[in-house]
LOGULUM-227507 format. One record per residue (C-alpha): residue number from 1; residue in one letter; x, y, z. Coordinates in Angstrom, 1 decimal. Example, Ala and Ser with C-alpha at 12.3 -4.5 7.8 and 13.67 -1.06 7.14 Angstrom:
BEGIN
<1, 'a', <12.3, -4.5, 7.8>>
<2, 's', <13.7, -1.1, 7.1>>
// end
This chain:
BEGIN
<1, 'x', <0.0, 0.0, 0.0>>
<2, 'x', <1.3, 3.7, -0.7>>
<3, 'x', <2.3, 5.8, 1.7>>
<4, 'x', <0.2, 8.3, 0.7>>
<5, 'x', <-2.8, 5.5, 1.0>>
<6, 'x', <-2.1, 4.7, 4.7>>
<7, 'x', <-1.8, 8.2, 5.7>>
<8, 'x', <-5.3, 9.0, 4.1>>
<9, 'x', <-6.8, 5.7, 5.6>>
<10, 'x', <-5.2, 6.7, 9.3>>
<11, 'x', <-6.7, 9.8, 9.3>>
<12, 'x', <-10.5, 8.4, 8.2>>
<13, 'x', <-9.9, 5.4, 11.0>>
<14, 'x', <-9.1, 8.4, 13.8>>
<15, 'x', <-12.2, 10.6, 12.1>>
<16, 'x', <-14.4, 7.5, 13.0>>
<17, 'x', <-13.4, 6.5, 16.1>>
<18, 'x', <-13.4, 10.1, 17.1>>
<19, 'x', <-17.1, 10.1, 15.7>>
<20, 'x', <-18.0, 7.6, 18.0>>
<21, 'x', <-16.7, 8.5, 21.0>>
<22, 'x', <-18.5, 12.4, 20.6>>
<23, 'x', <-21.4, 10.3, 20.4>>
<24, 'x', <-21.4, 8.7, 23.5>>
<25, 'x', <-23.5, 9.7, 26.5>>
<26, 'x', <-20.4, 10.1, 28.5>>
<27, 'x', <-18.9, 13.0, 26.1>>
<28, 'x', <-22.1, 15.1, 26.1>>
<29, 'x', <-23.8, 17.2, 28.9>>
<30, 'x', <-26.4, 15.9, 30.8>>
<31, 'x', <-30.1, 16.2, 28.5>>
<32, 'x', <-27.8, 16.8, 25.0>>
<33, 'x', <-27.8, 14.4, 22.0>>
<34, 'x', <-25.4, 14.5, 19.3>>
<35, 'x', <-26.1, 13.0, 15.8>>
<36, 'x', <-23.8, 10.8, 14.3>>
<37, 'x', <-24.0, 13.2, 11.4>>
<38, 'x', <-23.2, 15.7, 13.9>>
<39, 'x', <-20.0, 13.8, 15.6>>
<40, 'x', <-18.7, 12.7, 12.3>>
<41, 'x', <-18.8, 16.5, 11.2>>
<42, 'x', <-17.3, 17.7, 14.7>>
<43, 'x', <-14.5, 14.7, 15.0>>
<44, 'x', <-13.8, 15.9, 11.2>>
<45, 'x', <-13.3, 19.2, 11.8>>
<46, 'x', <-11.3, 18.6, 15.1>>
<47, 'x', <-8.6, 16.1, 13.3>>
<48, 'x', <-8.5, 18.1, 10.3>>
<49, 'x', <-7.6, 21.1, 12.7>>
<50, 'x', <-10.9, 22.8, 10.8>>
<51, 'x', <-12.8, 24.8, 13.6>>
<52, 'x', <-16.2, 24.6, 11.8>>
<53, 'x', <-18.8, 23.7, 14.1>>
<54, 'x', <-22.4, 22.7, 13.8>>
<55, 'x', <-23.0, 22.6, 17.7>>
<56, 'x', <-21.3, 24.8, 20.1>>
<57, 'x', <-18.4, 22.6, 21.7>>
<58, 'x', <-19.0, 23.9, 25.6>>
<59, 'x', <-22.4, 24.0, 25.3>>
<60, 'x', <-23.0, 20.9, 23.6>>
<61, 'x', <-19.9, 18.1, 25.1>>
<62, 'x', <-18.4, 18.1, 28.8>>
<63, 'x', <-14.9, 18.1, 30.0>>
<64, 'x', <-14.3, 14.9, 28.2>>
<65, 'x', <-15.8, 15.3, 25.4>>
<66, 'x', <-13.7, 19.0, 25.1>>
<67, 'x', <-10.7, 16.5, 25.9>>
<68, 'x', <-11.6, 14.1, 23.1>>
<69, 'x', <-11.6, 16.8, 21.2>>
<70, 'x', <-8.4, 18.6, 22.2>>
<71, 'x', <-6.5, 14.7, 21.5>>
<72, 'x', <-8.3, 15.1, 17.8>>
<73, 'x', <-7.0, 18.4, 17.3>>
<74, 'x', <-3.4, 17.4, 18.7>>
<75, 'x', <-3.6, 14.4, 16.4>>
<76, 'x', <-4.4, 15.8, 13.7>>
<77, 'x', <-2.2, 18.8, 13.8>>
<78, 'x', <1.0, 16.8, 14.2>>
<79, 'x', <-0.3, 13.9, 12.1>>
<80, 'x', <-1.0, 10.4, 12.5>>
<81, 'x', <2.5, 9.2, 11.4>>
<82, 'x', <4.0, 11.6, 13.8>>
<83, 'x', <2.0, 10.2, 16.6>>
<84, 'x', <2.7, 6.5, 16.1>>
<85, 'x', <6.3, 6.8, 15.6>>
<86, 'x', <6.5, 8.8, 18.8>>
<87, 'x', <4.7, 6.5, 20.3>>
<88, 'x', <7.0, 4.2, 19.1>>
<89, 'x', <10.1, 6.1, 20.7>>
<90, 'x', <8.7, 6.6, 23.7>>
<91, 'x', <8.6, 3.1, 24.3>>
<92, 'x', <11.9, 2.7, 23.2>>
<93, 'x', <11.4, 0.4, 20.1>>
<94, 'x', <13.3, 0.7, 16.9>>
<95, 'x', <11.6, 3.1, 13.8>>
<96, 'x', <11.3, 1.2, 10.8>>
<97, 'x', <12.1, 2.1, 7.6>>
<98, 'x', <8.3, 2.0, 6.8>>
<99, 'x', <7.2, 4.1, 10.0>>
<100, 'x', <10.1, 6.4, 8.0>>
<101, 'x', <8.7, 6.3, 4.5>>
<102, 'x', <5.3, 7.0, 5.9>>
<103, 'x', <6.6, 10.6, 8.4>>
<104, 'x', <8.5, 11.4, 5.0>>
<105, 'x', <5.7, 11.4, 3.0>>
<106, 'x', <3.7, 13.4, 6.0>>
<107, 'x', <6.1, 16.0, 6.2>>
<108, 'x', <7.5, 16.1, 2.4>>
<109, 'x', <10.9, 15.6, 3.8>>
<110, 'x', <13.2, 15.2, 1.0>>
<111, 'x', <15.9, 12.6, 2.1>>
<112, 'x', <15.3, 10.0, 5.0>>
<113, 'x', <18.4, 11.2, 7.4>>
<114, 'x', <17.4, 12.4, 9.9>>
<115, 'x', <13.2, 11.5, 10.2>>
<116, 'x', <13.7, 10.3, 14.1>>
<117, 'x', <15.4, 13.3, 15.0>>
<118, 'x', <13.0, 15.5, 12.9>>
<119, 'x', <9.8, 13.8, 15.0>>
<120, 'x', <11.3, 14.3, 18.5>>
<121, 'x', <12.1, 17.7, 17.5>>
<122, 'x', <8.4, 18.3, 16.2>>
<123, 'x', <6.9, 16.7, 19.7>>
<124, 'x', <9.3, 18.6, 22.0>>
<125, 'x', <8.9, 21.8, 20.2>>
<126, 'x', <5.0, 21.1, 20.1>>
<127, 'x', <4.8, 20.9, 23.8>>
<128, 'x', <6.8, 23.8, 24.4>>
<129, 'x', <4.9, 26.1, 22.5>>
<130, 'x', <1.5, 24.6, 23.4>>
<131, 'x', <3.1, 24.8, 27.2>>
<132, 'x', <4.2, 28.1, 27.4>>
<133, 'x', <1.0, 29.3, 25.4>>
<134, 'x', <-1.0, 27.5, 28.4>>
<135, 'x', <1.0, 29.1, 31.2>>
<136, 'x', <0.5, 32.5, 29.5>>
<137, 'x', <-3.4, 32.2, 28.6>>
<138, 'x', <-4.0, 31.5, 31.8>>
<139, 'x', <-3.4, 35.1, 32.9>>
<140, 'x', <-6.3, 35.8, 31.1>>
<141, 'x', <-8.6, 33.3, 31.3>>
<142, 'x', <-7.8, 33.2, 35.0>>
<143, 'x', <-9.4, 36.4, 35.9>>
<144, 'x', <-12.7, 35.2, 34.1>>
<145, 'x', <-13.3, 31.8, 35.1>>
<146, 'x', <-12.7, 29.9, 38.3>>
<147, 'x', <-8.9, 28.3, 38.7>>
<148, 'x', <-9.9, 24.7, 37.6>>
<149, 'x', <-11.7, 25.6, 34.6>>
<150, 'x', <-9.6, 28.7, 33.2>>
<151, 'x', <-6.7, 25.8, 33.2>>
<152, 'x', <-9.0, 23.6, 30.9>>
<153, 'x', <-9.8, 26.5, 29.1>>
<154, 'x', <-6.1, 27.7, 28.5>>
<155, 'x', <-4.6, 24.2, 27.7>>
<156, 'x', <-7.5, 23.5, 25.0>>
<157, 'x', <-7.1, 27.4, 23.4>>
<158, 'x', <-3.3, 26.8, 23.0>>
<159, 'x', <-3.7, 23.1, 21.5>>
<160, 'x', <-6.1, 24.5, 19.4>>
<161, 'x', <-4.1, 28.0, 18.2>>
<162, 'x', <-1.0, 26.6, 18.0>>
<163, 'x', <-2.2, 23.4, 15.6>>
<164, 'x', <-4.4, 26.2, 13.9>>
<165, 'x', <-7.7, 24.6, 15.0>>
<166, 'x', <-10.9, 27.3, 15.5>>
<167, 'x', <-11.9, 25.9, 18.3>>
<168, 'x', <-13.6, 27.6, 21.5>>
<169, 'x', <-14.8, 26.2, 24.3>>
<170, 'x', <-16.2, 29.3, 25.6>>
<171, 'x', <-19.5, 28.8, 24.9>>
<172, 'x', <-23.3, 30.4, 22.9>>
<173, 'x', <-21.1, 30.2, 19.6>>
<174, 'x', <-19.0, 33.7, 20.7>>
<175, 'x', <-15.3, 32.6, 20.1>>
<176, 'x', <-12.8, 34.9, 20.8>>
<177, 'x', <-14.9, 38.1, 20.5>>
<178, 'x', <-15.6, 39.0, 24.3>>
<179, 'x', <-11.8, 39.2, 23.9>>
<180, 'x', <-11.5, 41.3, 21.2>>
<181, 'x', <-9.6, 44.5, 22.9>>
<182, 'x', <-7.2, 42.1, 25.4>>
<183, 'x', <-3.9, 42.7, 23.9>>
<184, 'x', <-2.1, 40.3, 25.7>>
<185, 'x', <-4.7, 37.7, 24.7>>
<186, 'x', <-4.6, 38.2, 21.3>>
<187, 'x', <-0.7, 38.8, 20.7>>
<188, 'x', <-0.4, 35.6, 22.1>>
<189, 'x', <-3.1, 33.6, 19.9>>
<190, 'x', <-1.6, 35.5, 17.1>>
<191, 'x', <2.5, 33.7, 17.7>>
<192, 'x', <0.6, 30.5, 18.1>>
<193, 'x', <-1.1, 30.7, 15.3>>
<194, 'x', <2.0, 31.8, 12.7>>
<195, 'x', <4.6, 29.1, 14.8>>
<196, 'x', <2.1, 26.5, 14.4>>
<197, 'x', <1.6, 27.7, 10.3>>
<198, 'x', <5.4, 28.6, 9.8>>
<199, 'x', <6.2, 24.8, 9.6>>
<200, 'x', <8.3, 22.7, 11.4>>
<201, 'x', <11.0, 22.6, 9.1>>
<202, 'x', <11.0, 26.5, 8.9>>
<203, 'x', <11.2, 26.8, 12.6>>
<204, 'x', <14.0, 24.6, 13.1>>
<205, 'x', <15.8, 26.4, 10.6>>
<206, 'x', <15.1, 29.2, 12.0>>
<207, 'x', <16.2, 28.3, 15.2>>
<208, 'x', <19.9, 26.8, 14.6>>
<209, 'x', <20.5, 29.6, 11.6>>
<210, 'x', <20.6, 33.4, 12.9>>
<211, 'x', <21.3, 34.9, 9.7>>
<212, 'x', <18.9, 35.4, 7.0>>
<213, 'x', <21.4, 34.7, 3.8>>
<214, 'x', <22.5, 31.4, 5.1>>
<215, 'x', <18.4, 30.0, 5.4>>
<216, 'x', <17.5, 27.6, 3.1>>
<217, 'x', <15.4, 28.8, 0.1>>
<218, 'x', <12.5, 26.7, 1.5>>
<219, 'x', <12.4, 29.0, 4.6>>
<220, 'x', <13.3, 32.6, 2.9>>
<221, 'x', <9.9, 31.6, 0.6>>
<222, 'x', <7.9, 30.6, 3.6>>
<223, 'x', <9.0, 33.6, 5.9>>
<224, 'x', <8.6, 36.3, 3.5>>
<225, 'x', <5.6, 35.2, 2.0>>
<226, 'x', <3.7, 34.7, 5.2>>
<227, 'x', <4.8, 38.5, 6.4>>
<228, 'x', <3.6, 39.5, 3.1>>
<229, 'x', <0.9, 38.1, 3.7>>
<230, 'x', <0.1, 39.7, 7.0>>
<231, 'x', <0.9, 42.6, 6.4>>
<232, 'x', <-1.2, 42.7, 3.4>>
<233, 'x', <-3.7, 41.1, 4.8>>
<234, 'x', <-4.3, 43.7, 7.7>>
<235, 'x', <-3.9, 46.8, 5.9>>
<236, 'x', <-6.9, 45.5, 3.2>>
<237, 'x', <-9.4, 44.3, 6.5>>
<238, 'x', <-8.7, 47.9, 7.8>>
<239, 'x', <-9.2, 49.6, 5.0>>
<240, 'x', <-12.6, 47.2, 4.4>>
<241, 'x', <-13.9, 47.0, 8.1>>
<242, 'x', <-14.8, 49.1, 11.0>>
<243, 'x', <-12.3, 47.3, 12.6>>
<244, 'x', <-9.4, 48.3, 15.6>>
<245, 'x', <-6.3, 47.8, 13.9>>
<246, 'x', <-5.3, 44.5, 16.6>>
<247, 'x', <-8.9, 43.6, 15.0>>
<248, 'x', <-7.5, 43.5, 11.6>>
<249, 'x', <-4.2, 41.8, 12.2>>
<250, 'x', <-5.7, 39.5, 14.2>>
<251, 'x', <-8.3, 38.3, 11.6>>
<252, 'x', <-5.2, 38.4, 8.9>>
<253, 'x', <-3.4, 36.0, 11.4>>
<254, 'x', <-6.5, 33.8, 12.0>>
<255, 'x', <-7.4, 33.6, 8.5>>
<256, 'x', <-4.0, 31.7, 7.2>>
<257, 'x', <-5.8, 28.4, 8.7>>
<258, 'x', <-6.6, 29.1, 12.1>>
<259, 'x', <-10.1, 30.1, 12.1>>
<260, 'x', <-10.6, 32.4, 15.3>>
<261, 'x', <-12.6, 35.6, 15.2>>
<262, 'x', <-12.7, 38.8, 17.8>>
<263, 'x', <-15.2, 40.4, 15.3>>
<264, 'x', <-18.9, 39.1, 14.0>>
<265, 'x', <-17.7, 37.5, 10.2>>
<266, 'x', <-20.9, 37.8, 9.2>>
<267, 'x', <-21.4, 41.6, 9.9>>
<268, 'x', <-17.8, 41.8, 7.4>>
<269, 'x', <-18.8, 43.9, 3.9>>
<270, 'x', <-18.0, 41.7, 1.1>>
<271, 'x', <-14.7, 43.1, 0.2>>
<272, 'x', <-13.3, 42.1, 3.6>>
<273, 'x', <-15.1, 38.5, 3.2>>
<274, 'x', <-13.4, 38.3, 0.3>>
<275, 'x', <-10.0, 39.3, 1.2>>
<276, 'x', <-10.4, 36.7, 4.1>>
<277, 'x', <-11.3, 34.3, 1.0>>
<278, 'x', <-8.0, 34.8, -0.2>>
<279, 'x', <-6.2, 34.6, 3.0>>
<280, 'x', <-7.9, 31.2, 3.5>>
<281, 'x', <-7.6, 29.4, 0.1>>
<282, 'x', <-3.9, 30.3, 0.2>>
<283, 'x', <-3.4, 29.1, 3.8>>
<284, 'x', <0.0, 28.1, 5.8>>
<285, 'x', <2.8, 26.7, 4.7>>
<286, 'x', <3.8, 23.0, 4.1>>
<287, 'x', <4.7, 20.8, 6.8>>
<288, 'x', <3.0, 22.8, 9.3>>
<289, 'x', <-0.2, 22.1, 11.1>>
<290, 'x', <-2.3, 24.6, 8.7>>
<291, 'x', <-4.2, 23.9, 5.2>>
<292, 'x', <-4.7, 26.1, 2.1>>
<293, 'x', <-2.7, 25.5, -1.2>>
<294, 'x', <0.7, 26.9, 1.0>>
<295, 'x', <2.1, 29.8, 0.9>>
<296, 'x', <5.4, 28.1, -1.1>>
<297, 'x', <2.9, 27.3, -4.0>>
<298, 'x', <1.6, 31.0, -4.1>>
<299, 'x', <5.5, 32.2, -4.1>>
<300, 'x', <6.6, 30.0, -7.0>>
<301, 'x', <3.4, 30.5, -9.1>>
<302, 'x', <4.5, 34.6, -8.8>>
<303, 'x', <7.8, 34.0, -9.9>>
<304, 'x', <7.0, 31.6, -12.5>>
<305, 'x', <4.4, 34.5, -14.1>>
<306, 'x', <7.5, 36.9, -13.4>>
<307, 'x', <9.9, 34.5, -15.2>>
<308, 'x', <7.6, 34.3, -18.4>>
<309, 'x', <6.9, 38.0, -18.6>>
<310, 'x', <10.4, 39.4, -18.3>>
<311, 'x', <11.7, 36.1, -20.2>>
<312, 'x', <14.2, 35.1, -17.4>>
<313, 'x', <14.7, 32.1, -15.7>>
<314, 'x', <12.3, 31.0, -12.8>>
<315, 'x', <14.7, 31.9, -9.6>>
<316, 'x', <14.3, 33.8, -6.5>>
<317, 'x', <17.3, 34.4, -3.7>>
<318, 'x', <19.6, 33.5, -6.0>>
<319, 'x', <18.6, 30.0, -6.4>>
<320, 'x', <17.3, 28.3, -9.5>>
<321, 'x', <13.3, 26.9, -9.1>>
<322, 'x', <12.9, 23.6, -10.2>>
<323, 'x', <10.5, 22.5, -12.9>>
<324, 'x', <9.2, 20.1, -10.7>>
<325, 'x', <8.4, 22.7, -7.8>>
<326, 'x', <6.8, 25.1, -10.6>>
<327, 'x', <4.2, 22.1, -12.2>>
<328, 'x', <3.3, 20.8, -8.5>>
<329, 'x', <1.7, 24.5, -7.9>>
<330, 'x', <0.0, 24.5, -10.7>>
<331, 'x', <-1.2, 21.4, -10.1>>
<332, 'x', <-2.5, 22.2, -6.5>>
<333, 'x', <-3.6, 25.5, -7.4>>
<334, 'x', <-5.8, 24.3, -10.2>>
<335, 'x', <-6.8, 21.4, -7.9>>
<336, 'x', <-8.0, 23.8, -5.4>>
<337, 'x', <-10.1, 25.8, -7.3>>
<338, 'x', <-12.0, 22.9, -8.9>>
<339, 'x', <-12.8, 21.4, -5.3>>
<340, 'x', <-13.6, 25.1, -4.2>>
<341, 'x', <-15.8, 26.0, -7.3>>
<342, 'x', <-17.8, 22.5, -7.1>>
<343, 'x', <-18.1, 22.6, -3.5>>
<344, 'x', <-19.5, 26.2, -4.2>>
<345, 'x', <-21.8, 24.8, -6.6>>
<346, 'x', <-22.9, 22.0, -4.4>>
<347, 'x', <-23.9, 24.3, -1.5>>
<348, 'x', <-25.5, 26.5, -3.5>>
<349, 'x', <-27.7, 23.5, -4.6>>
<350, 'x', <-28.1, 22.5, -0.7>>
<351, 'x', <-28.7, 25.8, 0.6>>
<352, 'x', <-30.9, 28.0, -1.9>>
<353, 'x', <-31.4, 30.7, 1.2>>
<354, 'x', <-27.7, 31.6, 1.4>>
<355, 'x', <-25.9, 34.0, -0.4>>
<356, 'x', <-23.6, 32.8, -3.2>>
<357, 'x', <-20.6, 35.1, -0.8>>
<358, 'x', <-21.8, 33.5, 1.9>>
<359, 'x', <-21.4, 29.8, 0.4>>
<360, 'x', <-17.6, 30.5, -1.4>>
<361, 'x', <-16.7, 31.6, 2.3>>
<362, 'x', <-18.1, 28.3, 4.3>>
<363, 'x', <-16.6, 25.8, 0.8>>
<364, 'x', <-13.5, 28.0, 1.2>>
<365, 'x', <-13.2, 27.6, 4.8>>
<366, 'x', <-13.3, 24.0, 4.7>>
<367, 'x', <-10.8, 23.4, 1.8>>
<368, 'x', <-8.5, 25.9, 3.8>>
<369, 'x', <-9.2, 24.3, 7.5>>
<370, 'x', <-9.6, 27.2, 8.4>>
<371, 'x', <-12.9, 27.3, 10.8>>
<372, 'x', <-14.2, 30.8, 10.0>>
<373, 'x', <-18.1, 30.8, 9.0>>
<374, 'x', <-20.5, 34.0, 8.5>>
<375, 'x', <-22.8, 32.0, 11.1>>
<376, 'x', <-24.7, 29.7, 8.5>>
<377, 'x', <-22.6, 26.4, 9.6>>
<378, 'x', <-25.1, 25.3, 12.6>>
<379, 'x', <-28.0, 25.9, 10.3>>
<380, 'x', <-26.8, 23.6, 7.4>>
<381, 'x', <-28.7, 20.5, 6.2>>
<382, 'x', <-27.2, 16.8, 6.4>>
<383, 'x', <-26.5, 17.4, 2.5>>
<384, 'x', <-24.2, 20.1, 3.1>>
<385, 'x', <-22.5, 18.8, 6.3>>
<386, 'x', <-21.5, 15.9, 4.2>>
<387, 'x', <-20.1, 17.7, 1.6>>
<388, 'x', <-18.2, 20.1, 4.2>>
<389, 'x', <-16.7, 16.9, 5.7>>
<390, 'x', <-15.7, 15.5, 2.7>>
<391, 'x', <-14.0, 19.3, 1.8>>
<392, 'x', <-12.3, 19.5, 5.2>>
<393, 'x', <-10.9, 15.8, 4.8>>
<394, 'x', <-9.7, 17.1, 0.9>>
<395, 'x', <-8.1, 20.0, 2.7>>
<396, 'x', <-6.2, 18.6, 5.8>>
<397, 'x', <-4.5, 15.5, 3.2>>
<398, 'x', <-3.9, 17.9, 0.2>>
<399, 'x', <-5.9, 17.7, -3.3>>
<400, 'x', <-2.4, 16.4, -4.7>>
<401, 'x', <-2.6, 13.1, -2.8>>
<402, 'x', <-5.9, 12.6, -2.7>>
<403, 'x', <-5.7, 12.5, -6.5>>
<404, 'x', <-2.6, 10.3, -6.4>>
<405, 'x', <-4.5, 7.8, -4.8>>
<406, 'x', <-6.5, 7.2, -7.9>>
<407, 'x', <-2.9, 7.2, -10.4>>
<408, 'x', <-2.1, 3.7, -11.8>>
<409, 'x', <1.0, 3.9, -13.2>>
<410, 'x', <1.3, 2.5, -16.5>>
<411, 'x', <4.2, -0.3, -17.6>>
<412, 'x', <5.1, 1.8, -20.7>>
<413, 'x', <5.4, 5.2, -21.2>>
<414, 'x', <5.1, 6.6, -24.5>>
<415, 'x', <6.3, 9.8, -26.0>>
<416, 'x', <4.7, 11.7, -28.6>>
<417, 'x', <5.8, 14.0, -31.3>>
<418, 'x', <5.0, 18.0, -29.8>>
<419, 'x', <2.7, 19.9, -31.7>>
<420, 'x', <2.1, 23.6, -30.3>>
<421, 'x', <-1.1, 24.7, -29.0>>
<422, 'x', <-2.6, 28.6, -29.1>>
<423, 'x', <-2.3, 29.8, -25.9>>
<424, 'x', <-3.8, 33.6, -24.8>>
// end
């Protein structure tokens, strides 16, 4: 079996199982009921580190169901390769040279050297982050709720920022927005949230190289698109929205995957809905715990455009682009916009009453893992929950290897004679 195969298989088995466990008496409050429709949509969204939710998660599940949900979000952030195999070290057995193939595939790690070191580095820096983003949450959440439960409360809200997960267990469907003027609050989602989309790879980089020239291209892509990006990104919700400037930066941040809000998305005008579209179908970057087609695939498509309209060859930083790098992106991009566009068109088929804005948003939110919604997600039929569970699974494995999961390689491969083809 491919790797690819298992991977997508792991991830359906844990969607299940976590399914069936949200449905259990003991994971709901006393006088709720949760449909399996429901679960499947909630233990989706939770591994594929979505957000979306069709029931409010505090009002609806009790502490274990919020921690059943929390171990889906932590799963599915890291992945479920990454899990096993530490697992697998913690217990002090040997890593196979399948467990390898499988976190190399995961992670789109280039070479095998180096895969056990690369997945205790991933867990140790995962619970520092999501530690010290606990310890620091509590400050606020401490003042608000009693000790016990502002803990629970921290610990789930930095599990869920830092693997770029929407979730809230606040309550009445209100997020982050009783929050929305607490800078200390929102600072800190905000470094969760970029860590957790920066990549693994990118922050280890980052973290044993001090200077910017000696990076690898990989990372100078990652880290210039994403401040790009949020820069960008804040200046147009500003401009847009009768938003606080924290307000705008914060929603920039959130929209790259994460899926928290301090301000009402549906009260949003449609040009900032639609620059969060953007934000959200472009998403993190690879081998981080964040969706989208990656910010890497925006970068080389730009210089590829750049390369054919100056007539120069595709480079950037001094280093050449493969071919290989530049026909992936177009693959994913063009991926993306089909499973966007007929996800689009499906809602719109399910949901006559909504707005056609309103239904790019929730498609795009989905394929992005993102978790942002203009407040029509708990009102969806069975139809559409489906096909929003079936989008949010797309998103979390990548269009690219969910289509290579259908490729049959032939035994002969044939080349033609070229002929050209207008183009423009």
């Amino acid at each position: 079996m491919k790797p690819a195969k298992v991977i997508a298989l792991s991830f359906m088995g844990v969607i299940l199982l976590g399914a069936i466990l949200l449905m259990l008496p003991i994971s709901v409050k006393e006088g709720m009921r949760v449909s399996f429709i429901d679960a499947l949509f909630t233990s989706t969204s939770a591994v594929c580190v979505t957000g979306l939710v069709v029931v409010d998660t505090a009002d609806t599940f009790n502490a274990l169901g919020c921690t059943i949900i929390a171990i889906l979000i932590q799963i599915g952030g890291l992945g479920v390769t990454s899990i096993g195999v530490g697992i697998i070290l913690i217990a002090g057995r040997r890593v196979g040279f399948n467990q390898r193939t499988l976190v190399r595939e995961a992670w789109s790690v280039q070479s095998f050297k180096g895969i056990v070191k690369l997945v205790r580095a991933v867990l140790i820096l995962t619970l520092i982050f999501e530690g010290i983003g606990a310890v620091l949450s509590l400050f606020v959440f401490g003042q608000d709720y009693p000790i016990g439960e502002a803990i629970g409360i921290s610990l789930f809200h930095s599990i869920a920022s830092f693997n770029n997960a929407g979730f809230d267990i606040l309550g009445n469907f209100q997020n982050l927005i009783p929050y929305q003027d607490n800078l200390f609050l929102n600072l800190i989602t905000c470094l969760l949230i970029i860590f957790g989309g920066l990549g693994f790879l990118v922050i280890l980089d980052l973290l044993h190289v001090h200077h910017f020239k000696r990076l690898t291209l990989h990372t100078k892509v990652v880290v210039v698109t994403t401040v790009f990006l949020l820069l960008s990104g804040t200046v147009l919700l500003k401009l847009t929205e009768n938003i606080s400037w924290l307000g705008a930066f914060f929603q920039s941040t959130s929209a790259r995957t994460a899926g928290f809000c301090t301000y009402s998305i549906g009260g949003l005008t449609n040009a900032g809905l639609l620059t969060l579209i953007i934000l959200m179908f472009i998403g993190a970057s690879p081998g981080s715990t964040g969706g989208g087609i990656k910010t890497s695939t925006l970068f080389v498509l730009i210089q590829f455009v750049k390369s054919i309209v100056t007539n120069q060859h595709c480079s950037a930083f001094k280093r050449s682009i493969p071919y290989e790098a530049i026909a992936k992106a177009a693959v994913i991009t063009f991926l993306a916009l089909i499973i966007v566009l007929a996800g689009t068109f499906g809602l719109c088929v399910f949901e006559p009453g909504n707005s056609l804005m309103q239904n790019l948003f929730e498609v795009t939110s989905a394929f992005g893992t993102v978790g942002l919604s203009t407040g029509i997600t708990p009102k969806l039929t069975a139809p559409s929950k489906i096909l929003l569970t079936l989008i949010m699974y797309i998103g979390r494995l990548g269009p690219l290897t969910i289509a290579s999961l259908w490729f049959v390689k032939g035994k002969t491969e044939v080349h033609y004679t070229e002929e050209m083809i207008t183009i423009g």
